[in-house]
matplotlib code that plots the C-alpha trace (Angstrom):
import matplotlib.pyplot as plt

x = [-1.0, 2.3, 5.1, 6.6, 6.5, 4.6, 7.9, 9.4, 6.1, 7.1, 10.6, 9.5, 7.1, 10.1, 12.0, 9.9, 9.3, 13.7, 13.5, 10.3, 11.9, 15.0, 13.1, 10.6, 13.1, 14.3, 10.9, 9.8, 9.1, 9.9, 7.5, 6.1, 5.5, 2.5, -1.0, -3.1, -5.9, -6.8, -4.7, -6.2, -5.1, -4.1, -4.6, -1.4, -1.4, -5.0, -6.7, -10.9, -11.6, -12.0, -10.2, -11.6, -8.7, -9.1, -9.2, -6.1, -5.7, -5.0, -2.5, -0.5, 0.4, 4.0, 3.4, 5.4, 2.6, 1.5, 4.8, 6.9, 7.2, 4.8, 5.5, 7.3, 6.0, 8.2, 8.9, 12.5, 12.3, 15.3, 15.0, 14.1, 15.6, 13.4, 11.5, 11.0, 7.8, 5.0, 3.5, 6.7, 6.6, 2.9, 3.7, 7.4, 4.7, 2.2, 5.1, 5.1, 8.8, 9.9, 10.4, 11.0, 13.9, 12.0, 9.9, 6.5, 7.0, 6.0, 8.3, 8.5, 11.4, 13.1, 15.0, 18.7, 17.1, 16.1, 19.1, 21.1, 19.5, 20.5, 22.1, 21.2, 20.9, 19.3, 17.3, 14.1, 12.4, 9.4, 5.8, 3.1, 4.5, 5.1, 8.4, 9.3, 11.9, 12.3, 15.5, 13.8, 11.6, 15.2, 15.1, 11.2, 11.4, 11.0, 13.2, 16.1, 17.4, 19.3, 15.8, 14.7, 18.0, 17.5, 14.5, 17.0, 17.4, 14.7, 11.3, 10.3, 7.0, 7.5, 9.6, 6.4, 3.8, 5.5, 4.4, 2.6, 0.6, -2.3, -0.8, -1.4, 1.4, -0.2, -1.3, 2.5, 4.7, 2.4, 4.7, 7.8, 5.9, 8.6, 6.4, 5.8, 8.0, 8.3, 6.9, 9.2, 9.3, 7.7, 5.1, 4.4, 4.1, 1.7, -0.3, -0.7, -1.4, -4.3, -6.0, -5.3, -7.1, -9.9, -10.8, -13.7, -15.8, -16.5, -20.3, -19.9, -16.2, -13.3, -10.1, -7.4, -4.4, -2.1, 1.1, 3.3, 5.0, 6.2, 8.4, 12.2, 13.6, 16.0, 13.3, 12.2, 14.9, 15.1, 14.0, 16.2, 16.5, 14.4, 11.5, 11.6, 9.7, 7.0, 6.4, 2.9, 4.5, 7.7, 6.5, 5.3, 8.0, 7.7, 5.6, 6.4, 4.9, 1.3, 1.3, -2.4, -4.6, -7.4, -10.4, -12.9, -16.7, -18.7, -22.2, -24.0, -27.7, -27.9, -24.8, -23.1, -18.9, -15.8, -12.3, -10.1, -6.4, -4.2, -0.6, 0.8, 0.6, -1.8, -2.2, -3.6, -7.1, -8.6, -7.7, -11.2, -14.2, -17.1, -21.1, -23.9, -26.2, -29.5, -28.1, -24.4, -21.4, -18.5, -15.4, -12.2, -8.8, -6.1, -3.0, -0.6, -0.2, -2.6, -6.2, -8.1, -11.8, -14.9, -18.4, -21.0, -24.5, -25.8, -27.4, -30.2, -31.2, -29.0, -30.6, -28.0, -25.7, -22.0, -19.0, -15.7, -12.8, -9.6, -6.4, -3.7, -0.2, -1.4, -2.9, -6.5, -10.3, -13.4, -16.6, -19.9, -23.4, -27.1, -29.0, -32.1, -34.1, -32.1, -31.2, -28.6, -27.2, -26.2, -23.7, -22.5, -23.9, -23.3, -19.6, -20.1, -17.5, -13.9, -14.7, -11.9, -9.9, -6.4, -5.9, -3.2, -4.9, -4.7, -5.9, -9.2, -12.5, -13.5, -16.7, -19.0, -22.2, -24.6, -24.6, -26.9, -26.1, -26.9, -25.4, -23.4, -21.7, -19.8, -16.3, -15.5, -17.6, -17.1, -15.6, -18.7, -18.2, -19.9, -21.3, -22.6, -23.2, -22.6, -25.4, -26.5, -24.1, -21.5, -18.3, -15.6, -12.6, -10.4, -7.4, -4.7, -3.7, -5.8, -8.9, -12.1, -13.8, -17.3, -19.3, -22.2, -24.0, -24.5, -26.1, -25.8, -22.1, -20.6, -18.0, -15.7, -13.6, -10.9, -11.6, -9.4, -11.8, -11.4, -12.7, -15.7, -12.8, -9.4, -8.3, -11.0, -11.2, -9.6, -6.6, -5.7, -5.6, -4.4, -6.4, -9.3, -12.5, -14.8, -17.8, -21.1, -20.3, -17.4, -16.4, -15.6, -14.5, -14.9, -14.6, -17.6, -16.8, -19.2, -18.4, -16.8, -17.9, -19.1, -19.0, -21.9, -24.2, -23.0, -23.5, -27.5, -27.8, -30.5, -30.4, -31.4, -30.1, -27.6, -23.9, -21.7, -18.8, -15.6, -13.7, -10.5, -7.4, -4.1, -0.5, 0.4, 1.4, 1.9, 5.3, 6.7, 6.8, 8.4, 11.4, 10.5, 12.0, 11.0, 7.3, 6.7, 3.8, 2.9, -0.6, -3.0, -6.5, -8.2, -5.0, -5.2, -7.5, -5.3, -2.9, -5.8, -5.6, -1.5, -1.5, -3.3, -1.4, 1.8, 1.3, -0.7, 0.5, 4.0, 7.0, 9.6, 8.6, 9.6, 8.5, 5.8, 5.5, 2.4, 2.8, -0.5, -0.6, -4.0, -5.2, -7.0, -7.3, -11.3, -9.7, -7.8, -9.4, -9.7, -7.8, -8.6, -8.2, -4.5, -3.6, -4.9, -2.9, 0.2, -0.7, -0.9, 1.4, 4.9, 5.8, 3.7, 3.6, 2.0, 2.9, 0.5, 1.3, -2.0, -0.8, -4.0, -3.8, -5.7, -3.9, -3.7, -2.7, 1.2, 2.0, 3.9, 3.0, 3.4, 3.7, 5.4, 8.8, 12.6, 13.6, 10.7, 11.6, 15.2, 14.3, 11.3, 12.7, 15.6, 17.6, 19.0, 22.0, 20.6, 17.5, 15.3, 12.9, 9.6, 7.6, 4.2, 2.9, -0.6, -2.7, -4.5, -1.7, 0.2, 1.2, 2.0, 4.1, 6.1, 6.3, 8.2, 10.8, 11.7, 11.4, 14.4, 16.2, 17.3, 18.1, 15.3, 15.2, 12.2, 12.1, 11.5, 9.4, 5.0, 2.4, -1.1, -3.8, -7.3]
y = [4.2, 2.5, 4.7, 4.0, 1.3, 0.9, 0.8, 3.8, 5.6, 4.6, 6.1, 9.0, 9.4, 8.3, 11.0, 13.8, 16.8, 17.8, 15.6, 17.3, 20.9, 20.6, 19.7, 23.0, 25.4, 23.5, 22.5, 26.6, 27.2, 23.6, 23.3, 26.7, 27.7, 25.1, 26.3, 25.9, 23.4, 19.8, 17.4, 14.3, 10.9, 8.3, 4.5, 3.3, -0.8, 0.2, -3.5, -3.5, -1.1, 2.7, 4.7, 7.6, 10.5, 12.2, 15.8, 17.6, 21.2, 24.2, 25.5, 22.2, 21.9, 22.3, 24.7, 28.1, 30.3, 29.3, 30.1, 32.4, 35.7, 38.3, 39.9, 37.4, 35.0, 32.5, 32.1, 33.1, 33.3, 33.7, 35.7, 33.9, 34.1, 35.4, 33.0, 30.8, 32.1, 29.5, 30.0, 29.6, 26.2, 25.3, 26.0, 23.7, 20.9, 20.9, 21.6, 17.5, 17.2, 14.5, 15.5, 12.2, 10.7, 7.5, 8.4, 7.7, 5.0, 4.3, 2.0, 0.7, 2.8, 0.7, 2.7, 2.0, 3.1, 6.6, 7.2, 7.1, 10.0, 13.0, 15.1, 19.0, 17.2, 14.1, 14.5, 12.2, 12.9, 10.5, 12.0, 9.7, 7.2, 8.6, 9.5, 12.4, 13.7, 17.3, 18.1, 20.4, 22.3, 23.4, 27.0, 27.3, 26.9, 30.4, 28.8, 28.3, 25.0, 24.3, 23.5, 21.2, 19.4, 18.5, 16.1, 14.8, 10.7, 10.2, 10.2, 13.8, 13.7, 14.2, 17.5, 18.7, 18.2, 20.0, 23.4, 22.4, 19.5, 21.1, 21.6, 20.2, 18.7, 15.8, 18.5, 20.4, 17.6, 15.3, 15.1, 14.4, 11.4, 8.7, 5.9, 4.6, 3.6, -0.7, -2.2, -3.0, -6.6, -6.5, -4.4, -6.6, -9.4, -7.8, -6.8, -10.6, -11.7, -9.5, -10.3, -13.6, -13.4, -11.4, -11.5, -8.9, -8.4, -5.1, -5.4, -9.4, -9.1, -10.7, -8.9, -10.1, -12.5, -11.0, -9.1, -12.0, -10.8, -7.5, -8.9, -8.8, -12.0, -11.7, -12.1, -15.3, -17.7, -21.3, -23.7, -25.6, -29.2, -30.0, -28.0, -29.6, -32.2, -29.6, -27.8, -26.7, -24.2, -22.9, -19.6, -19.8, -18.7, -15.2, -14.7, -12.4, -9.1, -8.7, -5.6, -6.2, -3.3, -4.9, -2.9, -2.6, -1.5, 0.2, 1.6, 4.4, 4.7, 6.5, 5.9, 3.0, 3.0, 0.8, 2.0, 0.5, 0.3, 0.5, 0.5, 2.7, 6.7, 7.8, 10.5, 13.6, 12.7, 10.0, 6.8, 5.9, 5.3, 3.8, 2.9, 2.1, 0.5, -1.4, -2.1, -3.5, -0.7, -1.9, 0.2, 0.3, 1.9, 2.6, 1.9, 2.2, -0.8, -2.3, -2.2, -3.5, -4.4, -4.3, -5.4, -6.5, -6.2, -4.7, -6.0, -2.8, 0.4, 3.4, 6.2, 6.3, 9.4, 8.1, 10.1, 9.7, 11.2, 10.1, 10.4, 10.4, 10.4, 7.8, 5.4, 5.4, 5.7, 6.4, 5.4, 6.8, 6.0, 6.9, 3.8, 4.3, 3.3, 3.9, 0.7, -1.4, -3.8, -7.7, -8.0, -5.5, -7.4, -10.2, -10.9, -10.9, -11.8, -10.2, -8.7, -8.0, -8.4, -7.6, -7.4, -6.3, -3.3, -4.4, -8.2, -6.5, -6.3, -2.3, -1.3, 0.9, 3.0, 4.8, 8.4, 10.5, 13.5, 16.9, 19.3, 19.7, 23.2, 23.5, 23.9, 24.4, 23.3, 19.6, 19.2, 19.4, 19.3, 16.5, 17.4, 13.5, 13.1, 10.3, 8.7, 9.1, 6.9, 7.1, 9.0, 9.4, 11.8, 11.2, 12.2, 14.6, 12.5, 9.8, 8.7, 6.9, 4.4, 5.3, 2.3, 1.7, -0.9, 0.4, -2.0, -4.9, -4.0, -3.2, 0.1, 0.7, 4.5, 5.8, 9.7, 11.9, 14.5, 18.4, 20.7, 22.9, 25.8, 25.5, 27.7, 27.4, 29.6, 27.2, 27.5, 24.0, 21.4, 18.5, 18.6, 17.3, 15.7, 13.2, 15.7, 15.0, 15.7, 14.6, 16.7, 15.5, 17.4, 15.0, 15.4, 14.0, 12.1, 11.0, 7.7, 7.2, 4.5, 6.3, 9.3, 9.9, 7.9, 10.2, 13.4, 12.0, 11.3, 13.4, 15.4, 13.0, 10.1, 7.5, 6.3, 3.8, 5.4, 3.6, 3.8, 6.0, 3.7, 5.1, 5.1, 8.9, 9.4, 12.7, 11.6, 11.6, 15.5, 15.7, 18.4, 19.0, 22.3, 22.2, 20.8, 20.1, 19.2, 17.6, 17.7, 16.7, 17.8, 16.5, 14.7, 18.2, 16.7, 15.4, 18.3, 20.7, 19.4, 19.0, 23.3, 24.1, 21.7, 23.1, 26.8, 26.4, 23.8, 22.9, 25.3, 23.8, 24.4, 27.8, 26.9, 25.1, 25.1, 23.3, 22.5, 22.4, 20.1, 20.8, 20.4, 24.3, 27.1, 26.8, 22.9, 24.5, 23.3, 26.6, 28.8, 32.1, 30.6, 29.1, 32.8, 34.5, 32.0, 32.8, 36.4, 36.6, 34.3, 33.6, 30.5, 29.5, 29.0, 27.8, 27.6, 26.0, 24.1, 23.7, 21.1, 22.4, 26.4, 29.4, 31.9, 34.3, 32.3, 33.8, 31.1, 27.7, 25.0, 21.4, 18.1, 16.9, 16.3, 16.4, 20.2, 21.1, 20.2, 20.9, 24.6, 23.2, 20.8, 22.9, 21.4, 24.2, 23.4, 22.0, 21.5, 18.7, 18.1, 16.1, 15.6, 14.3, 13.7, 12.7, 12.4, 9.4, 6.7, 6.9, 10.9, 9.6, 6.4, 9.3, 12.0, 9.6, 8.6, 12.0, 13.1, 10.0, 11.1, 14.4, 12.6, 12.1, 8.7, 6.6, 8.1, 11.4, 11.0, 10.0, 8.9, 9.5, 7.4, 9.1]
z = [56.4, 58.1, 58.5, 61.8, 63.9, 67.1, 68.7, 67.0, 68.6, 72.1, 71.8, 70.8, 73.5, 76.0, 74.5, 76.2, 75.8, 75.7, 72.8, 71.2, 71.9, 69.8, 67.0, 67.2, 65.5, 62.5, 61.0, 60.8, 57.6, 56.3, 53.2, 53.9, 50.6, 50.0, 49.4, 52.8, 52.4, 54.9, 55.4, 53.8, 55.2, 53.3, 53.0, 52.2, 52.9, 53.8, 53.9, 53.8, 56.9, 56.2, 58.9, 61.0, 60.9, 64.2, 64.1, 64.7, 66.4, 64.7, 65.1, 66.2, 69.8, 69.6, 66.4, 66.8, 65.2, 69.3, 70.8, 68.9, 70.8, 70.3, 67.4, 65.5, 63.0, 63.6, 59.9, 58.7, 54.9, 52.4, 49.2, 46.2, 43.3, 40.2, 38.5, 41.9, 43.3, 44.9, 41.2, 39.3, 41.3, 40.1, 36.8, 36.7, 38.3, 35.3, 32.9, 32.5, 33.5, 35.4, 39.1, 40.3, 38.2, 38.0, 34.4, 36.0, 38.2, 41.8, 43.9, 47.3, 49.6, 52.6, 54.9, 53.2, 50.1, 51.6, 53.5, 50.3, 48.6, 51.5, 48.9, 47.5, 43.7, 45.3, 48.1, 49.4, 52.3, 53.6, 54.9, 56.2, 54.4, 51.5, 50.0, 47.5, 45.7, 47.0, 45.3, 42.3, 45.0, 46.7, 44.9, 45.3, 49.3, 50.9, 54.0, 51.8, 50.6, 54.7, 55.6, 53.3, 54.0, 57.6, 56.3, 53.7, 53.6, 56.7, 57.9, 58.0, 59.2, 62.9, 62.0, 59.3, 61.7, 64.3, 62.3, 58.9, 60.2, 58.3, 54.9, 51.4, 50.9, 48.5, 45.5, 46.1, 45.9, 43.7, 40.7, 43.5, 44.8, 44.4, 45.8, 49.2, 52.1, 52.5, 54.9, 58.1, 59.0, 62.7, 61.6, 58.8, 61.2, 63.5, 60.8, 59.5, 63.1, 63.6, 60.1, 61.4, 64.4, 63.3, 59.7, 58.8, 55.9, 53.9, 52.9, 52.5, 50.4, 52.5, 52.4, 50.6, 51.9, 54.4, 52.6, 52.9, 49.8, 51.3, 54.2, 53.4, 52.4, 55.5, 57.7, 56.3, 57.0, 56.4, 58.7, 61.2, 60.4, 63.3, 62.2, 58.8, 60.0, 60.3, 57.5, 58.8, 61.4, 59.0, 57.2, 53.8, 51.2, 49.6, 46.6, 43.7, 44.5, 43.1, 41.0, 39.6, 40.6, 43.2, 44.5, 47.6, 47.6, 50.5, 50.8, 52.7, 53.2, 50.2, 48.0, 46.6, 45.8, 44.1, 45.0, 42.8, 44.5, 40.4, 42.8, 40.1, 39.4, 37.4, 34.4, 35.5, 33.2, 30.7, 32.7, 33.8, 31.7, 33.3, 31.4, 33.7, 31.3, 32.0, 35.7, 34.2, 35.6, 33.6, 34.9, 32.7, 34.2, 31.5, 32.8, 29.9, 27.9, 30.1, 30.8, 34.3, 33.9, 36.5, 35.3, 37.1, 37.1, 40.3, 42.7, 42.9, 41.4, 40.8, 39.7, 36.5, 37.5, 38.2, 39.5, 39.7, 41.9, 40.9, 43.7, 40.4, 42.9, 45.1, 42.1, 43.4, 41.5, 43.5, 41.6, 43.4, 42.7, 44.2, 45.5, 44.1, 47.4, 50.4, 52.6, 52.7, 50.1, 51.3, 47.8, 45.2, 42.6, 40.4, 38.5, 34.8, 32.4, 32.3, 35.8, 37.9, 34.9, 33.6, 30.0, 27.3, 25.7, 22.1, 23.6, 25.0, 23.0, 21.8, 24.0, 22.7, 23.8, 21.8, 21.8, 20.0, 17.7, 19.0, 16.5, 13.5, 12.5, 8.8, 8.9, 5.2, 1.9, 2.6, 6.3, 9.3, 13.0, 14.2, 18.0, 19.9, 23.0, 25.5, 27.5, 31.0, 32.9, 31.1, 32.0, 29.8, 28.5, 25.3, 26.1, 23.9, 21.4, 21.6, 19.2, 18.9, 16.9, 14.9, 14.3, 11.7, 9.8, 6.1, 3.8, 6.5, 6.6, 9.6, 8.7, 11.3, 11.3, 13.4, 14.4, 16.5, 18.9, 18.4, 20.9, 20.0, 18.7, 18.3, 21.6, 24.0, 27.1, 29.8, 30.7, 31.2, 28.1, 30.5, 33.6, 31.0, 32.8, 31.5, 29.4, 28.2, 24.6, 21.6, 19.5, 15.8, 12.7, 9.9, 5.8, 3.7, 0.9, -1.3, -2.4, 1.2, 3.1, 6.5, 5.9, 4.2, 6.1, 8.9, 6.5, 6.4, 10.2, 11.6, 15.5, 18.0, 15.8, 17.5, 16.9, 18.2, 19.7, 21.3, 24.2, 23.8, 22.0, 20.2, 21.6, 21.9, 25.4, 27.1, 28.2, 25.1, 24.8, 28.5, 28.0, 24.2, 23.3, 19.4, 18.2, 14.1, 13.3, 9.5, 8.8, 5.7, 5.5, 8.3, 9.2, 11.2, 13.9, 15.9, 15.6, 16.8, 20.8, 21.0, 19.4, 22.4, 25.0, 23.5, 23.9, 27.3, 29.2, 28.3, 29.6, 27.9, 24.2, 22.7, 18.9, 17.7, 13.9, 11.7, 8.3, 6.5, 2.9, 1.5, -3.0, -2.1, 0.1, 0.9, 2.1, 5.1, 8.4, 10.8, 8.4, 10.3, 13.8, 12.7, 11.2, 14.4, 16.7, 14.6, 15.1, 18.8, 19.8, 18.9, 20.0, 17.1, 13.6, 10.4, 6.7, 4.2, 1.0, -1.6, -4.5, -6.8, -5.4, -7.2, -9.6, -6.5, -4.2, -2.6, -0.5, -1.0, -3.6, -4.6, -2.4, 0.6, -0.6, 1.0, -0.3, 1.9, 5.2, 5.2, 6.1, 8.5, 10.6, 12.5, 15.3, 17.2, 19.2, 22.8, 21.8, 21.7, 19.0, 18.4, 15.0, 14.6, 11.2, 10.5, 7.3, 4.7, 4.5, 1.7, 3.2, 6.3, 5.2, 2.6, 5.4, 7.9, 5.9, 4.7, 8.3, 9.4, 6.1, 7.9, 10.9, 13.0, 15.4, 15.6, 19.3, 18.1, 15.5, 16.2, 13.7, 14.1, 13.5, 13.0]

ax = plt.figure().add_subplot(projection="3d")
ax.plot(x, y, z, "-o")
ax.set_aspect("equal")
plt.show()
């Protein structure tokens, strides 16, 4: 990581220790309410070299838990208001608000850039590097919002080391990350000299070309006329920045790995899906409309497990695999087609693996839950929202389905619906119909058969219930699916929303998908309800009747006054196409309103 120059080093070492004292006292309990854990280094502008962090002291030299008077902590904490507690702050950081102000986005900081935002309601501080919108911790620090501000606009990382070198700060302030600091001329210029000089290899990979895109236009000036007459020794003109993700590969004695470098934050699951089939590791990161490629065939045996650690703040994916044999490898492997490629998502080809079918539980008379599970090598997690594609040739005829994944029940015991990790097993609740044109030949597959299943695909993005107050959801038959996932993200992961309300269009009642789990959900919490509408009920049956119509969803889809609202409707076409344009009739934008497919 470069976040000072060498010569900002040597006036702080000039400075002594007079200079070093004054800064002891204000840096106390700066960040103070962050959960202990090590300090992991980044590799910001980090080239083809891995670097060795050094191990720090504990405490740090200069820290006061070493030279507060006995008796004293040296941690001077203001009262918090309630609701502002170190899990209060967790909690606002999973909520899926934007902390940052930027919607998502990572962006290189210079130094004017940073000293603008010094403010209570606008406040970036730099550490390592790295910059961060502190402004919504202010009422979460236990040192009172005066400390905070004395990092405000600059590089705070001298003052946080001083007492906190050891702390987390990465996993507290992840959703604050604003993006990285630029690179200052000099020490871009120093940098390019020495890859210059002395150009190394990474396990037979040169590095890429020196950053000549991140110097500030002001440092490259025009040539005199003079030097015109030599264009070999003017410097070459800047180059649009690259934003294409790029990666690296290194080995152990015993392990093989691909960091890929995406320069762009990442979602807190589902972005990476990699197969290692038959010696081929194909790698795909999801990046929004976008989706980057790695496939080659390798160059030895791995002994077919994969993992993959995934650093979301800082844009970066570890793949890891076991040589087979130990020793070293001269190459990676060989570059098959599309490797190292970026694509449009809907431009890319659908991949698909076989998985095998390891149980299937009924749901109702006519609706199954379909259990498959992915192969060895493969990792991969469909995120909320998203679906898959099931693949079949029936009567040398290719059939082609979308299906949105359930999980096993509708509330499942973790506490977390977003922090999703790539699983053995898919999880699909699916209505046979007999003269359908998959569906039954997946009704007469038997345990241990196989099915094509594709890589994760729709447009439903997380983002889109950020701050959502209000959540209706329009569902038909097993248009429910993709319903099931967002019920439990709504009631356990997002804050913001106090109602979440499911209407459920079925022909009868033994047709309603989960009926006792959706009436016991209603029961137990309040934040949530369902109504049901049957169009062919029984002569006992109390509840609602008819079709999906204008009359009912004036009393359905309330706007309370401050709120903000989101529908998602789902169900066969022609409910879906009808449902949408009833739900604009009472004055819904096209912002506000999602259709699922699957």
């Amino acid at each position: 990581m470069l976040n000072n120059s060498n010569e900002d080093s040597e006036e702080d070492e000039e400075e002594g220790d007079g200079g070093r004292a004054k800064y002891v006292s204000i840096v106390t309990i700066f960040f103070s309410g962050f959960i202990p854990g090590f300090l992991r280094k980044l590799a910001c502008f980090r080239r083809v070299v891995m670097l060795n962090v050094p191990s720090q002291s504990f405490p740090a030299a200069s820290s006061q838990q070493r030279v507060a008077p006995a008796g004293q902590s040296g941690r001077n904490k203001v009262a918090l208001k309630p609701g502002h507690s170190l899990m209060d702050w967790i909690r606002v950081a999973k909520s899926g608000r934007d902390l940052t102000g930027l919607r998502g986005r990572l962006i290189d900081v210079t130094e004017e850039e940073l000293q603008k935002h010094n403010t209570r309601d606008d406040c970036w501080t730099c550490i390592r590097g790295m910059v961060y919108n502190v402004s919504p911790y202010m009422d979460f620090h236990p040192g009172g919002e005066e400390e905070l501000m004395k990092a405000a606009g600059i590089d705070g990382t001298d003052l946080f080391d001083q007492v906190h070198r050891w702390v987390n700060y990465e996993s507290m302030l992840k959703e604050c990350l604003v993006g990285r600091m630029a690179v200052k001329a000099s020490t871009a210029l120093k940098a390019q000299s020495a890859i210059k000089d002395s150009i190394t290899h990474l396990n037979g990979l040169a590095p890429p070309p020196p950053p000549t895109s991140m110097l500030p236009p002001a440092f490259l000036t025009p040539p005199s006329p003079s030097s015109s007459l030599q264009p070999s020794a003017a410097l070459p003109p800047p180059q649009p920045k690259d934003a294409r993700p790029r990666y690296d590969w290194f080995q152990t004695d015993v392990t093989v790995n691909i960091v890929v470098y995406t320069k762009r934050k990442l979602p807190s699951s589902g972005c990476t899906i990699v197969d290692l089939q038959d010696g081929v590791l194909r790698v795909e990161v999801l990046l929004g409309k976008m989706s980057y490629i790695l496939r080659q065939r390798l160059a030895q045996e791995v002994d077919g497990s994969v993992a993959v650690q995934t650093a979301c703040a800082v844009g970066k994916i570890h793949v890891s695999m076991r040589k087979a044999a130990k020793g070293k490898w001269e190459e990676l492997g060989e570059p098959l087609e599309f490797h190292d490629s970026l694509f449009r998502k809907k431009d890319r080809a659908i991949f698909y693996r076989e998985c095998m079918l390891v149980s299937k539980t009924a749901v109702t008379h006519d609706t199954w839950v379909f259990r498959l599970q992915l192969p060895l090598g493969t990792l991969m997690h469909v995120p909320v929202g998203k679906h898959i594609y099931l693949k079949a040739v029936i009567q040398d005829r290719e059939v082609v389905k979308p299906y949105t994944p359930v999980e096993e029940t509708l509330v499942p015991a973790t506490l977390d619906s977003t922090q999703g990790t790539a699983t053995s097993d898919i999880f699909l609740m699916i209505k046979v119909y007999p003269d359908g044109g998959l569906t039954p030949h997946l009704n007469n597959l038997n345990i241990g058969d196989h099915l094509s299943v594709s890589s994760p695909d729709g447009s439903f993005s997380l983002r889109l219930l950020r701050e959502v107050t209000h959540l209706y959801l329009l569902a038909a038959g097993t248009g429910f699916t993709p319903m099931a996932r967002v019920i439990r993200l709504a009631l356990q992961d997002l804050g913001s929303l106090r109602k979440t309300k499911l209407m459920f269009f079925n022909r009868q009642e033994r047709d309603i998908l989960w009926h006792s789990e959706l009436d016991g959900l209603a029961a137990e919490n309040e934040r949530f309800q369902v109504e049901y509408i049957l169009s062919e009920p029984c002569d006992g049956w109390t509840g609602r009747k008819g079709r999906v119509e204008a009359s009912m969803l004036t009393d359905f889809l309330v706007r309370p006054e401050g709120s903000k609202v989101f529908v998602c409707v789902c169900g066969p076409s022609a409910f879906t196409e009808l449902t949408v344009g009833l739900v604009r009739q009472h004055c819904f934008s096209e912002e506000e309103i999602h259709a699922f497919q699957g």
